[in-house]
C-alpha positions in Angstrom: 141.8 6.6 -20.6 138.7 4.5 -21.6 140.0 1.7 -19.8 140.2 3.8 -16.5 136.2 5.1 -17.6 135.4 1.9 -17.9 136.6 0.6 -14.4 135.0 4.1 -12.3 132.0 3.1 -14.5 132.2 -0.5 -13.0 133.0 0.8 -9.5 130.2 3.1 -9.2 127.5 -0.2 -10.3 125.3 -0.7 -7.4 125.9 -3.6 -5.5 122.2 -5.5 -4.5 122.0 -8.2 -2.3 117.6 -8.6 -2.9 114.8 -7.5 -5.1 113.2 -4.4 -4.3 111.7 -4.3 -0.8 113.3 -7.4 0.5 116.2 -6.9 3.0 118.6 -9.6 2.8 120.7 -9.5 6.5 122.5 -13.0 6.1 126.0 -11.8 4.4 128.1 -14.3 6.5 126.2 -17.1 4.9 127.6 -15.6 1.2 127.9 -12.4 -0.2 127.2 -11.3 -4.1 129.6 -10.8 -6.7 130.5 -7.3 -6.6 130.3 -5.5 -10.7 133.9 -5.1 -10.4 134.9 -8.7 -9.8 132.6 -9.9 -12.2 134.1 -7.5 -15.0 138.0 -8.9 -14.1 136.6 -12.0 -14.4 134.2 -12.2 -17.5 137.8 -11.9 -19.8 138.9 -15.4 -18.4 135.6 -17.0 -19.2 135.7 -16.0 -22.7 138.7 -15.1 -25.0 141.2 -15.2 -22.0 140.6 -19.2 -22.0 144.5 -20.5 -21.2 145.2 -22.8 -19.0 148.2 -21.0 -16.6 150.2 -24.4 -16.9 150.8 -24.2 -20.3 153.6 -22.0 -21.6 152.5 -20.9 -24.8 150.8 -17.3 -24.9 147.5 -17.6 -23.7 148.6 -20.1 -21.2 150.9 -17.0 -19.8 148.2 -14.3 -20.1 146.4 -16.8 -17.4 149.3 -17.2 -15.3 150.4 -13.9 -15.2 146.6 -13.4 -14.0 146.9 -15.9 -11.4 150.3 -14.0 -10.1 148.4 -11.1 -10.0 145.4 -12.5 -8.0 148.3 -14.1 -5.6 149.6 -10.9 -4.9 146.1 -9.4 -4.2 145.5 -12.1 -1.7 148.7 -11.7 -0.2 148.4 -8.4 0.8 144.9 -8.5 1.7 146.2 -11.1 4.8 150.1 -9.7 5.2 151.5 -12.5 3.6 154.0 -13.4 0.7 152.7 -14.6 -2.3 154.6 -17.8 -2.3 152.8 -18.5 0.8 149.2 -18.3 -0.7 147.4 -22.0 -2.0 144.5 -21.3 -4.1 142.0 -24.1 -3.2 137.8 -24.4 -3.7 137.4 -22.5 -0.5 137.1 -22.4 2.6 136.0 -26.0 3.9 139.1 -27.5 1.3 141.3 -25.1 2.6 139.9 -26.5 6.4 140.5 -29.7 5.3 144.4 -29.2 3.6 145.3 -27.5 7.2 144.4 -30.1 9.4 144.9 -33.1 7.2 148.1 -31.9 5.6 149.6 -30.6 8.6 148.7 -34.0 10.9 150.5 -36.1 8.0 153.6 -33.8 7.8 154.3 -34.5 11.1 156.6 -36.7 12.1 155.5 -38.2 15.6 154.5 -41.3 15.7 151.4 -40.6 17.8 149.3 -37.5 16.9 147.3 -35.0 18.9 144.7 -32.0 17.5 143.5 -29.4 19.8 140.5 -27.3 18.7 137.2 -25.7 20.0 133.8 -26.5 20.6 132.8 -23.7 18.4 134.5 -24.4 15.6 133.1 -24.6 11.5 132.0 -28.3 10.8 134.6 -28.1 8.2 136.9 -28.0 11.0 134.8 -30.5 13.3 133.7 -33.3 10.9 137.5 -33.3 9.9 138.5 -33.9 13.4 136.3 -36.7 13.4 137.6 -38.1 10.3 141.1 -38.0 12.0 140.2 -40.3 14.8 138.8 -42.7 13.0 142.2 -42.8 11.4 143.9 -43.0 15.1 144.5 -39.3 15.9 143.7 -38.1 19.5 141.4 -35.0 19.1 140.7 -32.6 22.5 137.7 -30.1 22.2 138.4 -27.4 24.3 135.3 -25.3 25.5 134.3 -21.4 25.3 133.2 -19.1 28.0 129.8 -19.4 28.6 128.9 -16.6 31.3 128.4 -13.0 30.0 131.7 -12.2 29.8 133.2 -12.8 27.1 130.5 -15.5 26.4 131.5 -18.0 23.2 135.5 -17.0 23.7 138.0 -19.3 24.2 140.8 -19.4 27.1 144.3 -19.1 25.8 144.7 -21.3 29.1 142.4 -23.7 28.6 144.4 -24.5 25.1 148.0 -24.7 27.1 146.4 -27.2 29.5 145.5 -29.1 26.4 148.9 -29.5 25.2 150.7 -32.7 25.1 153.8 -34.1 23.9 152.3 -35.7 20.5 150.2 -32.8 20.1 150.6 -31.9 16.5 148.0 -28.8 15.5 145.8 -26.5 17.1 143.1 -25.0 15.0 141.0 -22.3 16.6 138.9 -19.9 14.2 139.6 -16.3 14.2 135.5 -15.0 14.3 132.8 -17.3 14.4 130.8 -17.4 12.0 127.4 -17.4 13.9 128.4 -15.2 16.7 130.7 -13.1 15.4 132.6 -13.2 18.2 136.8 -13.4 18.0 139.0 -15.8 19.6 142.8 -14.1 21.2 144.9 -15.5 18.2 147.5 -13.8 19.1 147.9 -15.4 22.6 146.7 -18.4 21.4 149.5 -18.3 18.7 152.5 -17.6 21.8 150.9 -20.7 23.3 151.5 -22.8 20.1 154.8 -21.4 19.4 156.7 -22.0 23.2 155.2 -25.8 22.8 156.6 -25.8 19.1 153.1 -27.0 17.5 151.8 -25.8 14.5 148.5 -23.1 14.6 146.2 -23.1 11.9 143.4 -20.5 12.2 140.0 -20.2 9.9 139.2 -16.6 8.9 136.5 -17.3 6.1 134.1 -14.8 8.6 136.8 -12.5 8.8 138.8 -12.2 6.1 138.0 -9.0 4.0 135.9 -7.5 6.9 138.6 -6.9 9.5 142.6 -5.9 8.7 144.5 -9.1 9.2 148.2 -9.9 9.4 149.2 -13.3 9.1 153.1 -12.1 11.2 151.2 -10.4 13.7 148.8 -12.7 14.4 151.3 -15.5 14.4 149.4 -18.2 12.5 151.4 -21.4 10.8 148.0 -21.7 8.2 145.5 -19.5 7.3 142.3 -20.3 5.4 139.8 -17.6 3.6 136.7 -17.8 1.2 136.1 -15.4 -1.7 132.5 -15.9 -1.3 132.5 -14.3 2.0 134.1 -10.7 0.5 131.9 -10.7 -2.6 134.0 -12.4 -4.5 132.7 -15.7 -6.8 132.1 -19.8 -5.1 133.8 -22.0 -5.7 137.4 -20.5 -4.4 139.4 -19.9 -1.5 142.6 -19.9 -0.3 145.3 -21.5 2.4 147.8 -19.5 3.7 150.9 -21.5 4.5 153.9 -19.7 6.5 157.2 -20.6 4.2 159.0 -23.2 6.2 155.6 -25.0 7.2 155.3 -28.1 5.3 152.0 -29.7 4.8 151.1 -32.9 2.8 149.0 -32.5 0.0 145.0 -33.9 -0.3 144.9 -34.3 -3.8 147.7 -35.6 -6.3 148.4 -35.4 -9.8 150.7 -32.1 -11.6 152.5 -29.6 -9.6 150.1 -26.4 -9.5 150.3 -24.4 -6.2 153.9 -25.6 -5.8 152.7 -29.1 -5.6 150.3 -28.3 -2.6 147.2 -28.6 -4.3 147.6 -30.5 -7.6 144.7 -29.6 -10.9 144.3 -27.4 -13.2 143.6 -23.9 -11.6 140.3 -22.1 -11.5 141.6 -18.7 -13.3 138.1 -17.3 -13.5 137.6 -18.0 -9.5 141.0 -17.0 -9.3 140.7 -13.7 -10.5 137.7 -13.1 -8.8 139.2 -13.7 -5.3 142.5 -11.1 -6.1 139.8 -8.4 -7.1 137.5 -9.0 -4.6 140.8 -8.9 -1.8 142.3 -5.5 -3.5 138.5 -4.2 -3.5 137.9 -5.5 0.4 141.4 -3.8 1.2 140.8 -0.6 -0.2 137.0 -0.2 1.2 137.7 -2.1 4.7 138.8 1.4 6.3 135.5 3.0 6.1 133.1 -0.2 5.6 133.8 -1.7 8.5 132.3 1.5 10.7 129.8 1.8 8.9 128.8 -1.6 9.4 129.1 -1.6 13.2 127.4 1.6 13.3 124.6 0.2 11.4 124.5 -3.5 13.5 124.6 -1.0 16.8 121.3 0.5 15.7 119.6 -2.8 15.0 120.5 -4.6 17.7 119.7 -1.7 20.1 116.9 -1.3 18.7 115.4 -4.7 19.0 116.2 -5.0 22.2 114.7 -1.8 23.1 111.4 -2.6 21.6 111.0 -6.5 22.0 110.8 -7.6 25.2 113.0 -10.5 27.0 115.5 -10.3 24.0 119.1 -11.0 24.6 122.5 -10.9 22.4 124.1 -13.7 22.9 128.2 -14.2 22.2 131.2 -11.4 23.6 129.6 -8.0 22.4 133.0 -5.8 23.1 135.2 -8.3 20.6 133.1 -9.7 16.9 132.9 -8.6 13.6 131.6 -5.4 13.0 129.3 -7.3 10.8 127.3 -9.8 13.0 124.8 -9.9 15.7 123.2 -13.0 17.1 119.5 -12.0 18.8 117.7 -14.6 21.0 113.4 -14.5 21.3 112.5 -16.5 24.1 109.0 -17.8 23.5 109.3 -17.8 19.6 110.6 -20.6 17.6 113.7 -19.7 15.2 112.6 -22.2 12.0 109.1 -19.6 12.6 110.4 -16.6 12.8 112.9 -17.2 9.8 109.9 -18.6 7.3 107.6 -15.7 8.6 110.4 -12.8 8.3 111.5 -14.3 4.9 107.3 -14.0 4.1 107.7 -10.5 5.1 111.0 -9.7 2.7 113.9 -10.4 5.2 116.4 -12.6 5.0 118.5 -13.6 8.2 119.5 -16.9 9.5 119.8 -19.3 12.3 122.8 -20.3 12.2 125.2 -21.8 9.6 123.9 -22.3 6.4 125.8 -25.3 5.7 123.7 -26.7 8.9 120.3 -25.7 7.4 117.5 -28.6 7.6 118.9 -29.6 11.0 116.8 -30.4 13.7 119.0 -29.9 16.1 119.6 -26.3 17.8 123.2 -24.6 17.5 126.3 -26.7 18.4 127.5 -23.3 18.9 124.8 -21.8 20.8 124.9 -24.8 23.0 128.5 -24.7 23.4 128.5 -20.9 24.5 126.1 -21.9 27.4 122.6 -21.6 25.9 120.0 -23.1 27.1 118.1 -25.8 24.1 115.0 -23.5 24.1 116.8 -20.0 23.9 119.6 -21.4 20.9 115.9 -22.8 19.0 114.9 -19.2 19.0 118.2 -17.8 18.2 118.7 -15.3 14.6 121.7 -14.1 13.3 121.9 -10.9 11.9 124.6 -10.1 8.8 125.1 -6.7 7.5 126.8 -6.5 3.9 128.1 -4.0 1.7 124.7 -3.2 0.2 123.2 -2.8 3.3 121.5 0.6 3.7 119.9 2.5 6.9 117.0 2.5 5.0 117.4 -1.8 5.1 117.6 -1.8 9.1 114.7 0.7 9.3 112.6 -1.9 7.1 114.2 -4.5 9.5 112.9 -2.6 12.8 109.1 -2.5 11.1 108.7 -6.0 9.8 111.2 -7.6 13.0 108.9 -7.0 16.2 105.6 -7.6 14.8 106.9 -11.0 13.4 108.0 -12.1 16.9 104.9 -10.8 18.8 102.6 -12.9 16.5 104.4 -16.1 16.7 105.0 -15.6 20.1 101.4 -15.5 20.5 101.1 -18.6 18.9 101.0 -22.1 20.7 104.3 -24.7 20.6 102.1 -26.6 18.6 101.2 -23.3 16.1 104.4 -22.4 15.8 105.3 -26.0 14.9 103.1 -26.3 12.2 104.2 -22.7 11.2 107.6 -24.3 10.5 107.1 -27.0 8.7 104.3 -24.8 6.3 107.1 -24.8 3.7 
């Protein structure tokens, strides 16, 4: 009885993203812990120490905690529990897909298919795999207003050749928000008998996913991304699918992914998957409802705005708002002056000169990607957040509109 007090107690802990009067809206760069992942968590930094390889008894109070977390993630994705890797997170899980499926493969030449929109986990790695001889085809995205940043199930057939070997196309991207078909892309991969790795960091634990339905071989998720801790993900891998494994040594994961496993990060991603499975039903409305009135509402009061990716098919989560006329490194340092905290773009591409590879790929032009914010709803965010956002928003962008190139330059680089 005081154990289930203690868990509504931990339930009902508000979840804050920012200080009082800040409004943080960049939830697909990470998300906090929620209070009741820390608290499963907290025993296996402390007097739950075991390591769930050995078989004494506090090794097997951490393994049966890592089953338990296996399970969670499991049926967070429609998946068997056997078929879950636990890995660092996302980009490692990236990087196991596409490295461990080209080397399982027996052909003697090798062929990756992927997008031009794609996570540089998923990018760089293709570029590491032709220096090391394997053929890699980009395949582009819509670029005209419908269904703008979404890739042709067509375009990927054409792209098929005899050594072909993977196609990896993410599920929603994580800068648009926008979702790929991965279920037609999947039929494609299957009649051509190629294997289909899709990354769901950006949508895992905000949208219902089933690994039979969608028909993926590999699967990869980040706890970070559904309030669970850094620092740990996960691969899916369908049974049958043989990959090779990055790393060697023991035989944790069932020799997939060799070291000593990250209980503490373990057990945060199984309760932050049974905690995004039991909420997702009425979060992810909420969410959309509250993104609809934000993005309506900006471009109803700011002129010559425009949303940019496939509005009818993204995460409920995620808009991505173009300012013509004001510079995006600007208006993030002067919104982040005001108390709000968005992005423009990935984080892991933040200090880049460069504008989106994204943007760029779904037809922007170099001018309109450089003023280009993403939007990220979380959890914690209230009405009351996007009614701060909608005062501090338009008056940011008239005054560094009203700035010169050169102003809004040296407004940038005022760090």
């Amino acid at each position: 009885m005081q154990s289930n007090r203690k868990q509504n107690a931990i339930l009902q802990k508000p979840l804050s993203a920012a200080p009082a009067n800040h409004v943080y809206l960049d939830f697909n760069a990470t998300t906090p812990v929620d209070p009741a992942v820390l608290e499963a968590m907290l025993p296996f930094l402390g007097e739950n120490f075991g390591n769930a390889g050995s078989v004494h008894t506090p090794g097997q109070r951490a393994r049966a905690a890592v089953d338990s977390a296996r399970d969670s993630v499991a049926a967070l994705i429609g998946a068997e529990p056997n078929e879950i890797v636990f890995t660092s997170g996302g980009t490692e899980a990236d990087n196991l897909a596409l490295f461990g499926a080209v080397a399982a493969s027996p052909k003697p030449r090798k062929h990756v298919i992927t997008t031009a929109i794609e996570h540089h986990a998923i990018l760089h790695s293709c570029e590491e795999l032709q220096r090391e001889g394997v053929d890699v085809t980009i395949v582009p995205v819509r670029t005209g207003t419908d269904a703008q940043g979404v890739v042709d199930p067509e375009e990927i057939r054409r792209a098929i050749r005899p050594e072909t070997v993977l196609i990896s196309v993410m599920h929603a991207n994580n800068e648009l928000g926008t979702l790929q078909p991965i279920e037609e892309i999947a039929r494609v991969a299957a009649e051509a008998g190629v294997c289909f790795h899709c990354d769901a960091v950006q949508s895992g634990g905000k949208l219902p996913l089933d690994v039979k339905r969608l028909g993926v071989d590999l699967m990869s998720i980040s706890a970070h991304k559904f309030y669970g801790p850094k620092g740990v993900g996960a691969l899916y891998v369908r049974a049958g699918r043989q990959i090779v494994p990055r790393a060697w040594g023991g035989h944790a994961e069932r020799d997939r992914r060799a070291g000593t496993e990250n209980v503490p990060g373990i057990v945060g991603i199984g309760a932050a998957a049974e905690l995004a499975r039991k909420l997702l039903p009425d979060e992810a409305p909420r969410l959309r409802a509250l993104r609809d009135r934000l993005e309506g509402s900006l471009v109803g009061r700011i002129a010559n705005t425009q949303v940019n990716g496939d509005r009818a098919h993204r995460v409920p989560n995620t808009t991505n708002i173009s300012f013509p006329g004001a510079g995006g490194e600007a208006l993030l340092i002067s919104l982040d002056l005001q108390g709000l905290a968005c992005s423009t773009g990935a984080a892991c591409s933040s200090g880049s000169t460069e504008p989106s590879h994204v943007l760029l790929a779904a037809g922007l032009s170099h001018d309109d990607a450089r003023s280009s914010l993403r939007f990220s709803l979380g959890r914690p965010t209230t009405a009351a957040d996007v009614d701060r956002a909608l005062e501090i928003i338009p008056a940011v962008v008239a005054r560094i509109r009203a700035l010169s190139p050169r102003e809004q330059e040296a407004a940038a680089s005022a760090r």
